[in-house]
SETORKOL-819707 format. One record per residue: residue number from 1; residue in one letter; x, y, z of N, C-alpha, C in turn. Coordinates in nm, 2 decimals. Example, Ala and Ser with C-alpha at 12.3 -4.5 7.8 and 13.67 -1.06 7.14 Angstrom:
<sites>
pos code nX nY nZ caX caY caZ cX cY cZ
1 A 1.32 -0.57 0.78 1.23 -0.45 0.78 1.32 -0.33 0.78
2 S 1.28 -0.22 0.71 1.37 -0.11 0.71 1.29 0.00 0.79
</sites>
This chain:
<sites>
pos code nX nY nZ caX caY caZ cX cY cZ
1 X -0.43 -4.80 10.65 -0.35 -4.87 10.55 -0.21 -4.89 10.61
2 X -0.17 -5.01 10.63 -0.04 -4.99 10.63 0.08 -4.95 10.57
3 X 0.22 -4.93 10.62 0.31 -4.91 10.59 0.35 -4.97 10.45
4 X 0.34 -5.03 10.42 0.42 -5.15 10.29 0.29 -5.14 10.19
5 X 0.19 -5.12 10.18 0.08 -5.05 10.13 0.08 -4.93 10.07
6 X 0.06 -4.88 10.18 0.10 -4.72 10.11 0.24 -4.72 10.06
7 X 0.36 -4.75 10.08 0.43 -4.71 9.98 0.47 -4.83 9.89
8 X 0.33 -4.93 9.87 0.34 -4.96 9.72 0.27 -4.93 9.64
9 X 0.21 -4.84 9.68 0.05 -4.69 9.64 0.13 -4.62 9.54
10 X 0.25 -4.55 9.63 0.31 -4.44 9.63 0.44 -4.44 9.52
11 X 0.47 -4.53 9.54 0.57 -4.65 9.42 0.49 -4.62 9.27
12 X 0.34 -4.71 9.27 0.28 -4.72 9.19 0.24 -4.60 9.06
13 X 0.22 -4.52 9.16 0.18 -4.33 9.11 0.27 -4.29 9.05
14 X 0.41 -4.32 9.11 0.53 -4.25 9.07 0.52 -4.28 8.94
15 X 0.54 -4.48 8.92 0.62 -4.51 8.81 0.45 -4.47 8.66
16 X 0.37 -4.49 8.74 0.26 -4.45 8.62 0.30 -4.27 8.58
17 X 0.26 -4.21 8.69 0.28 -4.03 8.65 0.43 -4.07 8.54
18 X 0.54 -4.14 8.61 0.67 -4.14 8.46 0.67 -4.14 8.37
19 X 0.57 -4.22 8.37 0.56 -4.30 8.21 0.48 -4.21 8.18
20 X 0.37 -4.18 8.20 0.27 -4.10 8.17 0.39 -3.96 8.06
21 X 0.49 -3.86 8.19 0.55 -3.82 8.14 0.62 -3.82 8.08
22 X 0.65 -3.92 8.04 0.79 -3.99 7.90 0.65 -3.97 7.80
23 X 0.59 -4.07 7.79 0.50 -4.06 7.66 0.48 -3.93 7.64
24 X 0.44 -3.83 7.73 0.43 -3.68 7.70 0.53 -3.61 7.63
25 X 0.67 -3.65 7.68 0.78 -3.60 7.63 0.78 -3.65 7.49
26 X 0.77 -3.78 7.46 0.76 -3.84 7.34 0.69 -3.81 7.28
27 X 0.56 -3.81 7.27 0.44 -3.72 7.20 0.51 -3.55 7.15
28 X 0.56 -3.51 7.26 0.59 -3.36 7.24 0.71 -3.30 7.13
29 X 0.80 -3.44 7.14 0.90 -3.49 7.03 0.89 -3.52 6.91
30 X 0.76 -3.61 6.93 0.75 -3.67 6.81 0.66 -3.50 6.70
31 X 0.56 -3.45 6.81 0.50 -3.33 6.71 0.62 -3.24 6.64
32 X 0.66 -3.24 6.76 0.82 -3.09 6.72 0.88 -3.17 6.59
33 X 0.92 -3.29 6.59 0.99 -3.34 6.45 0.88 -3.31 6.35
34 X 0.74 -3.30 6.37 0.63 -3.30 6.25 0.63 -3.17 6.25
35 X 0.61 -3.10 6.34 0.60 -2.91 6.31 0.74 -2.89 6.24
36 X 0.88 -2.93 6.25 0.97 -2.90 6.16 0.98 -2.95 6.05
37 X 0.93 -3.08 6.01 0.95 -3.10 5.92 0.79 -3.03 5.78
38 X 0.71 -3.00 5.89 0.59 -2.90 5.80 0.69 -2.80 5.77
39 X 0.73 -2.74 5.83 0.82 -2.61 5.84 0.88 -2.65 5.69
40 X 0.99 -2.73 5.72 1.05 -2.75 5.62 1.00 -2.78 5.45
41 X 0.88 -2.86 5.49 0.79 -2.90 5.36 0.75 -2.79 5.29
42 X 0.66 -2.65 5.42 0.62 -2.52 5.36 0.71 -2.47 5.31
43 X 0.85 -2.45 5.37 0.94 -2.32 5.31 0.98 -2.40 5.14
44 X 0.95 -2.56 5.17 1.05 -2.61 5.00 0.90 -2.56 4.90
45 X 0.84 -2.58 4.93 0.66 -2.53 4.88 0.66 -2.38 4.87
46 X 0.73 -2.29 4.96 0.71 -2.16 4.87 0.84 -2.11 4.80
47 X 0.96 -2.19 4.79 1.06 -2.18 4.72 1.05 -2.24 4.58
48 X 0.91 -2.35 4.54 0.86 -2.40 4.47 0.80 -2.32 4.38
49 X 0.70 -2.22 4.47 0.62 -2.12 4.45 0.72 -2.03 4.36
50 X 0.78 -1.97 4.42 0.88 -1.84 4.45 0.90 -1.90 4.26
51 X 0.99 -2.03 4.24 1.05 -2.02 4.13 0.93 -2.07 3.99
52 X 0.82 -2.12 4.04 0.71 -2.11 3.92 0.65 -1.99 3.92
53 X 0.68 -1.89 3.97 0.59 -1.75 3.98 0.74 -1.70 3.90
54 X 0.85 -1.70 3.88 0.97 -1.66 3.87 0.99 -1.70 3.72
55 X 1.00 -1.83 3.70 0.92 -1.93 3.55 0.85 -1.84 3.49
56 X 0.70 -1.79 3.56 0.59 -1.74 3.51 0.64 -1.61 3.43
57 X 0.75 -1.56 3.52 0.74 -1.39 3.46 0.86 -1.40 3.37
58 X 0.96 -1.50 3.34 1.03 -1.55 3.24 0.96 -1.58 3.12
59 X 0.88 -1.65 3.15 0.78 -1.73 3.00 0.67 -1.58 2.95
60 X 0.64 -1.52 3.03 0.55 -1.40 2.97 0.62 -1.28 2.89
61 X 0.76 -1.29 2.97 0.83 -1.17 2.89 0.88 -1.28 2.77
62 X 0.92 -1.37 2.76 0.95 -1.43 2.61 0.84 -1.43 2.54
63 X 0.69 -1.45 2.61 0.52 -1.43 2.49 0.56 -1.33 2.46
64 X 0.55 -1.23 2.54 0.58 -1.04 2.51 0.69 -1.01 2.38
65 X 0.80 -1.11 2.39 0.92 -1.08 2.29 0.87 -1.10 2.16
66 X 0.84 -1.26 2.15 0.75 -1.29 2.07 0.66 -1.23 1.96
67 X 0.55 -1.20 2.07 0.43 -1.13 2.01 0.49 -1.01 1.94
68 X 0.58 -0.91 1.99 0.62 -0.84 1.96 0.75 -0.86 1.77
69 X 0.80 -0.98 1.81 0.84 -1.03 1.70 0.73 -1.09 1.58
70 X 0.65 -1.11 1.61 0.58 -1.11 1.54 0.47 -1.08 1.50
71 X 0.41 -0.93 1.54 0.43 -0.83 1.49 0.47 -0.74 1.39
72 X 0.66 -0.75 1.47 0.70 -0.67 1.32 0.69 -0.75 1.22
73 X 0.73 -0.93 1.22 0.73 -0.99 1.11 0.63 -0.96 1.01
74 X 0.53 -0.95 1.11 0.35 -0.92 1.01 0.38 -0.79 0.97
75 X 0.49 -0.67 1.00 0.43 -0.53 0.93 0.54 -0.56 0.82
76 X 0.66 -0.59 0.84 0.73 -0.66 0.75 0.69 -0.72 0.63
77 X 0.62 -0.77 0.68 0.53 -0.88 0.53 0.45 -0.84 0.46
78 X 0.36 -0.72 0.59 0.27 -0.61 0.47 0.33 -0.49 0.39
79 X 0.49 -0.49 0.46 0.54 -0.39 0.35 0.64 -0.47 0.21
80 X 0.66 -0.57 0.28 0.70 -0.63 0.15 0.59 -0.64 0.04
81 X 0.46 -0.70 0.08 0.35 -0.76 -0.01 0.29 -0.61 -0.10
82 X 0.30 -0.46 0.00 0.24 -0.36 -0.08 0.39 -0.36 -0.17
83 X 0.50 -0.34 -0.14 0.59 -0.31 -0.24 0.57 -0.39 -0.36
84 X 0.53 -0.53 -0.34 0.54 -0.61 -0.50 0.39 -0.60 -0.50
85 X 0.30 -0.57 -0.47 0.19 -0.46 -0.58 0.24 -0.39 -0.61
86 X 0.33 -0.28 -0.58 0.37 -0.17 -0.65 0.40 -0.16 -0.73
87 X 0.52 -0.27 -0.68 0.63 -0.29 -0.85 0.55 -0.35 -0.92
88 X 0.46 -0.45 -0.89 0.38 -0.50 -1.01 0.35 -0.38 -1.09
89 X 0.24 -0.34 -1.00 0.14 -0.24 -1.09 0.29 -0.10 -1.18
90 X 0.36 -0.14 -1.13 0.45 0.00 -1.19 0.51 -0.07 -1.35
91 X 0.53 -0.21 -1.31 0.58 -0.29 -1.41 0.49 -0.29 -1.54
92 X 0.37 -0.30 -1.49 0.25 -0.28 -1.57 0.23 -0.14 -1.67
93 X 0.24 -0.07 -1.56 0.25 0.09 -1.63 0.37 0.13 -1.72
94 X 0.50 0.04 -1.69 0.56 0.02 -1.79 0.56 -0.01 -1.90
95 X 0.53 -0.15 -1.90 0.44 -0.20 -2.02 0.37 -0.13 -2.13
96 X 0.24 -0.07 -2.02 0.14 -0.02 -2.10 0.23 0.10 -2.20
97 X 0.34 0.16 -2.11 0.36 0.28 -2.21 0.51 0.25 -2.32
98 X 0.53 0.16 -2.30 0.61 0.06 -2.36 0.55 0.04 -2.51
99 X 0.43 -0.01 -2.47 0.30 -0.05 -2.57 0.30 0.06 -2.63
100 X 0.29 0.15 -2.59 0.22 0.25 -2.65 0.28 0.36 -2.73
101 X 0.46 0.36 -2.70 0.58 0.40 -2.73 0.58 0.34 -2.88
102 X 0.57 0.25 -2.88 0.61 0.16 -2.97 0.46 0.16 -3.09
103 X 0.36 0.18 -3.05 0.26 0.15 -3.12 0.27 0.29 -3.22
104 X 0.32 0.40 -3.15 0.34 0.53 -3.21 0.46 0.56 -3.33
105 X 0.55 0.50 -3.28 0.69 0.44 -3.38 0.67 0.32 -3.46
106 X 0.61 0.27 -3.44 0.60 0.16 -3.57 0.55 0.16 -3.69
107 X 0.52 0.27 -3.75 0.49 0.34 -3.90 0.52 0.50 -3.89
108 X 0.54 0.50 -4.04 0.58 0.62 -4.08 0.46 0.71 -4.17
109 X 0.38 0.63 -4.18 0.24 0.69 -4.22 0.12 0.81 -4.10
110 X 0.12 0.90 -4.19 0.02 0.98 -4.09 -0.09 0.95 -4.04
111 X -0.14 0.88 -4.16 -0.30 0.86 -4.09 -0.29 0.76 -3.94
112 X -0.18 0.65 -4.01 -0.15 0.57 -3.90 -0.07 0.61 -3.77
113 X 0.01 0.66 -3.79 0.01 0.76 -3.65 -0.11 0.86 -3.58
114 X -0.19 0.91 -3.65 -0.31 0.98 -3.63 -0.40 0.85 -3.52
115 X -0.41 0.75 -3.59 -0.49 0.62 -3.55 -0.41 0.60 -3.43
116 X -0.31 0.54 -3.41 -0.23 0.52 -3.30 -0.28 0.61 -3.20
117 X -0.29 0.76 -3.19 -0.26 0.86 -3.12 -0.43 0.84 -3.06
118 X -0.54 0.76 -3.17 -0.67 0.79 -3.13 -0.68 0.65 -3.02
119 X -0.64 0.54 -3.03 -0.62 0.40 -2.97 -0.57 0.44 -2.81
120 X -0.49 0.51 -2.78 -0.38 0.53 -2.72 -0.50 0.62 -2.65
121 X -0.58 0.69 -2.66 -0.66 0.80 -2.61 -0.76 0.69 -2.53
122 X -0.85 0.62 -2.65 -0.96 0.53 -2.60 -0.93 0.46 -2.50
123 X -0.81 0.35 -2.52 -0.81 0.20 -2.50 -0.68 0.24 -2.36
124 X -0.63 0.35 -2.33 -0.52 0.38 -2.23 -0.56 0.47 -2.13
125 X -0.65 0.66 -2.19 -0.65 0.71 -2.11 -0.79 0.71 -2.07
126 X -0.89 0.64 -2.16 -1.07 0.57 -2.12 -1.09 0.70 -2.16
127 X -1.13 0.78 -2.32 -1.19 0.89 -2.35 -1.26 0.82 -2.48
128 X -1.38 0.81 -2.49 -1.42 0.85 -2.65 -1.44 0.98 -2.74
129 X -1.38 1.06 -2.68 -1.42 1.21 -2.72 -1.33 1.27 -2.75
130 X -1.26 1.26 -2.87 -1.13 1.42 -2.83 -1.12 1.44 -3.00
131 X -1.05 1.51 -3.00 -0.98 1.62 -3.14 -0.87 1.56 -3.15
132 X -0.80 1.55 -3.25 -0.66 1.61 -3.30 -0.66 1.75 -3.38
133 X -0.59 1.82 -3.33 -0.57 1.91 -3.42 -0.43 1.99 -3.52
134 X -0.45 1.96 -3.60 -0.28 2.00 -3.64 -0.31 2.17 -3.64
135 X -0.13 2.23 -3.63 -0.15 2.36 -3.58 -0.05 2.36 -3.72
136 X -0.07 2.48 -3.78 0.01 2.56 -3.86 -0.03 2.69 -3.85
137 X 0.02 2.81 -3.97 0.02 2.94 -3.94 -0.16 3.02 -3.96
138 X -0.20 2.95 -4.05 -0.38 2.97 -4.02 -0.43 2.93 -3.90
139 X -0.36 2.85 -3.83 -0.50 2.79 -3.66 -0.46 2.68 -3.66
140 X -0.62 2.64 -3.62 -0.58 2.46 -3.60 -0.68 2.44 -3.70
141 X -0.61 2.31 -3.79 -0.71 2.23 -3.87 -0.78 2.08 -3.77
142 X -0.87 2.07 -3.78 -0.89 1.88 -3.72 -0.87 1.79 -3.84
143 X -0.75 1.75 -3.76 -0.76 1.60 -3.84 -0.80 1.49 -3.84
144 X -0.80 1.43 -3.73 -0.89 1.34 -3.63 -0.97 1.38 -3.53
145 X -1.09 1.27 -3.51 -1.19 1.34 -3.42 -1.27 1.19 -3.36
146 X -1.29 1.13 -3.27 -1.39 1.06 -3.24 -1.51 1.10 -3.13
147 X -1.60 1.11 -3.16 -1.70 1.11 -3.04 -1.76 1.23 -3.04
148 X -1.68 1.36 -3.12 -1.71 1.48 -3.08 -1.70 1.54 -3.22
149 X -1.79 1.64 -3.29 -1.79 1.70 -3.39 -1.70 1.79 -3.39
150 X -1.55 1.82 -3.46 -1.50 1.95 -3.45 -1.58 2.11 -3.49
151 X -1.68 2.07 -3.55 -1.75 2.19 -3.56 -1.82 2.26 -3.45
152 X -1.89 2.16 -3.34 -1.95 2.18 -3.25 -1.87 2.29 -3.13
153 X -1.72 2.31 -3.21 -1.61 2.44 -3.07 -1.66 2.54 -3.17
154 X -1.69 2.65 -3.09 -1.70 2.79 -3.09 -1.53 2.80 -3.14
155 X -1.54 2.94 -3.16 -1.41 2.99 -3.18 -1.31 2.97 -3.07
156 X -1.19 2.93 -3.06 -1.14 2.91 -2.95 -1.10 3.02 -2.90
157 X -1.06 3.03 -2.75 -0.96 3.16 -2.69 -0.89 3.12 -2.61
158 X -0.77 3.22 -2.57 -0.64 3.21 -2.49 -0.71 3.13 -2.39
159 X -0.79 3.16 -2.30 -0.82 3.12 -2.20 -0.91 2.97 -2.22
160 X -0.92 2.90 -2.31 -0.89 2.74 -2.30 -0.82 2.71 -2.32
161 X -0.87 2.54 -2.25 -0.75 2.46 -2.20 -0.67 2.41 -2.35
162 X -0.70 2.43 -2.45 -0.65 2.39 -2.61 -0.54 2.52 -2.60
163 X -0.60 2.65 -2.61 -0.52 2.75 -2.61 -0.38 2.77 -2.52
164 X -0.45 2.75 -2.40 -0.33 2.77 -2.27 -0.23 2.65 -2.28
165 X -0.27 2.55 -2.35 -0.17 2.43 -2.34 -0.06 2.45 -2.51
166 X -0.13 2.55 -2.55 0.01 2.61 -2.68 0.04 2.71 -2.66
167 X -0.03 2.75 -2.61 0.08 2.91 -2.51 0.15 2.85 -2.46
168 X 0.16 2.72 -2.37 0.24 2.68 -2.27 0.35 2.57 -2.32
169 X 0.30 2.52 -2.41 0.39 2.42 -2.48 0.36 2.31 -2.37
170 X 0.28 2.29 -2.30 0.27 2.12 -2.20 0.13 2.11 -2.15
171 X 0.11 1.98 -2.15 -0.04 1.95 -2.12 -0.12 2.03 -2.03
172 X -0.21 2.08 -2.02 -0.33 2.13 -1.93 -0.43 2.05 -1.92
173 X -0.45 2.03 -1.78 -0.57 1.90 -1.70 -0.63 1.96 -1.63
174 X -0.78 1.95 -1.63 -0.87 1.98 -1.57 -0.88 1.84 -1.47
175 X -0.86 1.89 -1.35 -0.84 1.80 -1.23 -1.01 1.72 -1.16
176 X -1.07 1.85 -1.20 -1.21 1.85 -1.19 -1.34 1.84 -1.27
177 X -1.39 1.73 -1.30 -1.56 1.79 -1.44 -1.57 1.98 -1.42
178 X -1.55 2.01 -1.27 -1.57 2.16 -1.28 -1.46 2.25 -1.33
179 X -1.38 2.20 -1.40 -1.25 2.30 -1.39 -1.24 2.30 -1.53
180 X -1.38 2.17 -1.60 -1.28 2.19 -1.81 -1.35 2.33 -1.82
181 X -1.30 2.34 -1.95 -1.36 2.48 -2.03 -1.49 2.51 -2.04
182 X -1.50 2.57 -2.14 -1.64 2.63 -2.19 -1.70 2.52 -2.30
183 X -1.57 2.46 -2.35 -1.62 2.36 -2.47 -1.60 2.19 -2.41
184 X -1.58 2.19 -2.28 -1.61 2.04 -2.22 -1.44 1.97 -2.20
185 X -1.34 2.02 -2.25 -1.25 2.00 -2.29 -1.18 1.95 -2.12
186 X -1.18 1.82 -2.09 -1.05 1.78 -1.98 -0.93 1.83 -1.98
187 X -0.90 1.80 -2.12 -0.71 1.78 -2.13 -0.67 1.80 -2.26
188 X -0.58 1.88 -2.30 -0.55 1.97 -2.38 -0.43 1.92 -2.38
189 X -0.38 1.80 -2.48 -0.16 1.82 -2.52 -0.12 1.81 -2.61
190 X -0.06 1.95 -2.62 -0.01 2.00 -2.72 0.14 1.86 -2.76
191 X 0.16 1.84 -2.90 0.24 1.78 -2.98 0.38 1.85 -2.98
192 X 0.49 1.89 -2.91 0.58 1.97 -2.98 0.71 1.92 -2.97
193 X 0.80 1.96 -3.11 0.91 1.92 -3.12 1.02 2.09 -3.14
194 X 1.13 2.09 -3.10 1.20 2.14 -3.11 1.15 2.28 -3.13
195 X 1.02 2.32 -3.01 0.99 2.45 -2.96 0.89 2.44 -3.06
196 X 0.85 2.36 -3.12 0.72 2.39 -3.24 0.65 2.28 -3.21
197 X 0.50 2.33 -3.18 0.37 2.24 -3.17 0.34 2.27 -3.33
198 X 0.32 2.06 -3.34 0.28 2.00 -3.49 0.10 1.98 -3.49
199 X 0.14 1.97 -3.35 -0.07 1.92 -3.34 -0.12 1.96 -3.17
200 X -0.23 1.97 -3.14 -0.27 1.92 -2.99 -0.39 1.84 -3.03
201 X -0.43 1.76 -2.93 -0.50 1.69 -2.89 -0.59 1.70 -2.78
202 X -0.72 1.73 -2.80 -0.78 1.81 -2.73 -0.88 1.65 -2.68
203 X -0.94 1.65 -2.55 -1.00 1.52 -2.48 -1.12 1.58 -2.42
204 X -1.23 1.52 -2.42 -1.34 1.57 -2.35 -1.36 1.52 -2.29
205 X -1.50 1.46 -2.27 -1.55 1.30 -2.15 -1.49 1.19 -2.14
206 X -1.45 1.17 -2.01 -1.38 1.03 -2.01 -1.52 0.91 -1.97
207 X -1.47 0.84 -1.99 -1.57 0.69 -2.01 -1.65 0.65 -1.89
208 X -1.78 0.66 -1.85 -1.84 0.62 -1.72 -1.78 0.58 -1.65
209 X -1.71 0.49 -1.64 -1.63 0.38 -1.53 -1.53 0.45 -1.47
210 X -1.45 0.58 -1.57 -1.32 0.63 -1.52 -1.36 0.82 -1.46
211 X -1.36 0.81 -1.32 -1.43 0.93 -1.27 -1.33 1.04 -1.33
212 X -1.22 1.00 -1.30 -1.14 1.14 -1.28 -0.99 1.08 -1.33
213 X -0.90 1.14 -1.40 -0.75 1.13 -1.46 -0.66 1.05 -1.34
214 X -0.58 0.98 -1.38 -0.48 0.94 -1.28 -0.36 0.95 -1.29
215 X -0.24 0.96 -1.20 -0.09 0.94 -1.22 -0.09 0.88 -1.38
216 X -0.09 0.79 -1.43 -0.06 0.74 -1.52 -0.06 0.81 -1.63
217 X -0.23 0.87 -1.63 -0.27 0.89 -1.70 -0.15 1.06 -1.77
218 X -0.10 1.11 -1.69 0.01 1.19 -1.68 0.10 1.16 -1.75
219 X 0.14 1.05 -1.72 0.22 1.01 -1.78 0.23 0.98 -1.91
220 X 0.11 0.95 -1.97 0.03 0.88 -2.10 0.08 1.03 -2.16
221 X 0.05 1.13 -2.06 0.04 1.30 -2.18 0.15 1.30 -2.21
222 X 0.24 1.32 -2.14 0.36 1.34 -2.15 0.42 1.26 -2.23
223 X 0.41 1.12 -2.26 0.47 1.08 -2.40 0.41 1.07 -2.51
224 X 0.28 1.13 -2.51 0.19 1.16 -2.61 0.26 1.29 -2.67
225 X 0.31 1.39 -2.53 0.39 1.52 -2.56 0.51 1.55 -2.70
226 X 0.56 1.43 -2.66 0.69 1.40 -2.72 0.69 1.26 -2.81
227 X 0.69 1.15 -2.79 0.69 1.05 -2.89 0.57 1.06 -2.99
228 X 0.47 1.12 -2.94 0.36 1.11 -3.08 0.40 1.25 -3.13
229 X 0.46 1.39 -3.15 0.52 1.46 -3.21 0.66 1.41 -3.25
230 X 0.70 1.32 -3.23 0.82 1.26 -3.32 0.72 1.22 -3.42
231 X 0.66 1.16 -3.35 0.59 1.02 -3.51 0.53 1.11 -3.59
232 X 0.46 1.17 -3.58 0.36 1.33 -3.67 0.49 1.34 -3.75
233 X 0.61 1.41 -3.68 0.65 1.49 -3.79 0.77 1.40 -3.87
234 X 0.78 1.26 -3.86 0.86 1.16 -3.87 0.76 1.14 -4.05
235 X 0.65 1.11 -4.02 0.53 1.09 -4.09 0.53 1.20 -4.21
236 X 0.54 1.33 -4.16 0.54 1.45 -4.24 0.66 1.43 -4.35
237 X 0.79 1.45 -4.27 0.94 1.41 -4.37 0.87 1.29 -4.48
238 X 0.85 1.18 -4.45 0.82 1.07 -4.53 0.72 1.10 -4.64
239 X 0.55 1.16 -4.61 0.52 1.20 -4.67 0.58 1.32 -4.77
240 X 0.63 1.44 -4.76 0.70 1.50 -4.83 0.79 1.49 -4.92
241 X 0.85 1.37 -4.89 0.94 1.27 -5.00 0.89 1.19 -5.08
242 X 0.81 1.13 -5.03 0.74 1.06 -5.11 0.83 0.90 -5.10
243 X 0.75 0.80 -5.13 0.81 0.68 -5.14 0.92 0.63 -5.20
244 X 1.00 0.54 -5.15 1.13 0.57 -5.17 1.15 0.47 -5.30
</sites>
């Protein structure tokens, strides 16, 4: 090969291997700008990340507040909603004894107070069964009676619930069917005014439907205690006088 040959061989190789190595350099440039700019794409992508996972535990603790708020709102509402059953039902129990206040004071007649006091038993505390009995210095006479023969009591004693509840001057309740007396007797309330029982009112079986006495029914005694021994002896004065 000659001279001027071979070094336009040698020429040749150079300027190819250059180029060759430029394109490499360029290739090598061009990835490195694409590996940084991945770089760059990943880190904005887990800063993305970072702030929707960041979002996430923002938005769960406001569910959490939330749920929690409402919650209380719900126990809130169920104590409001039991209070106004209560008051209802108390408003009720007012009434009834309102009713019944009043059903006892609105005559001056005995028998009619007698009657009232039998209503007030049936139609309030659910008994068909009881006594009245007026007390003076002989015993007890019966004055009123439904459901139950006053003759059908044995002689009474201290130890029933008729007796113990005028020894005691205030109602005696058999809490239990096993706790009345010997003569079937629930509830025993005595009438008294100004340290003197005018009557008691002796109760036996309460009505299928009603198992056992309630709060109210307590309550029923207690102004049977007192307002129907006003009316009794309101009734007595009147009768005694005679019509005016």
């Amino acid at each position: 090969m000659s001279s001027d040959r071979k070094n336009g061989y040698v020429t040749h190789v150079r300027d190819n291997t250059r180029k060759y190595i430029e394109e490499l350099l360029r290739e090598n440039a061009r990835l490195r700008g694409a590996a940084e700019g991945a770089t760059c794409e990943r880190d904005d992508l887990r800063r993305q990340v970072d702030e929707l996972r960041a979002d996430l535990g923002r938005r769960e603790q406001q569910h959490t507040r939330l749920l929690d708020l409402l919650g209380a709102a719900e126990h809130t509402s169920r104590e409001f909603e039991d209070r106004f059953v209560e008051v209802e039902h108390q408003n009720a129990n007012l009434a009834m004894l309102y009713a019944a206040s009043y059903q006892l004071h609105a005559t001056v007649r005995r028998a009619e107070v007698l009657l009232a006091i039998q209503e007030i038993v049936i139609n309030l505390i659910g008994s068909e069964e009881l006594i009245i009995f007026a007390v003076s210095g002989d015993g007890l006479d019966p004055v009123a009676s439904v459901g139950v023969e006053p003759h059908q009591l044995a002689r009474l004693g201290d130890d029933d619930l008729i007796g113990r509840a005028l020894a005691e001057g205030t109602p005696i309740i058999a809490d239990h069917p096993d706790q009345r007396d010997r003569h079937g007797v629930t509830a025993s309330i005595p009438l008294v005014i100004a340290g003197r029982a005018l009557a008691v009112i002796a109760i036996f079986q309460l009505l299928p439907q009603k198992p056992a006495l309630e709060p109210l029914d307590r309550e029923l005694f207690d102004l049977l205690a007192t307002h129907a021994a006003t009316a009794l002896y309101c009734a007595d004065l009147h009768d005694r006088r005679g019509p005016a």
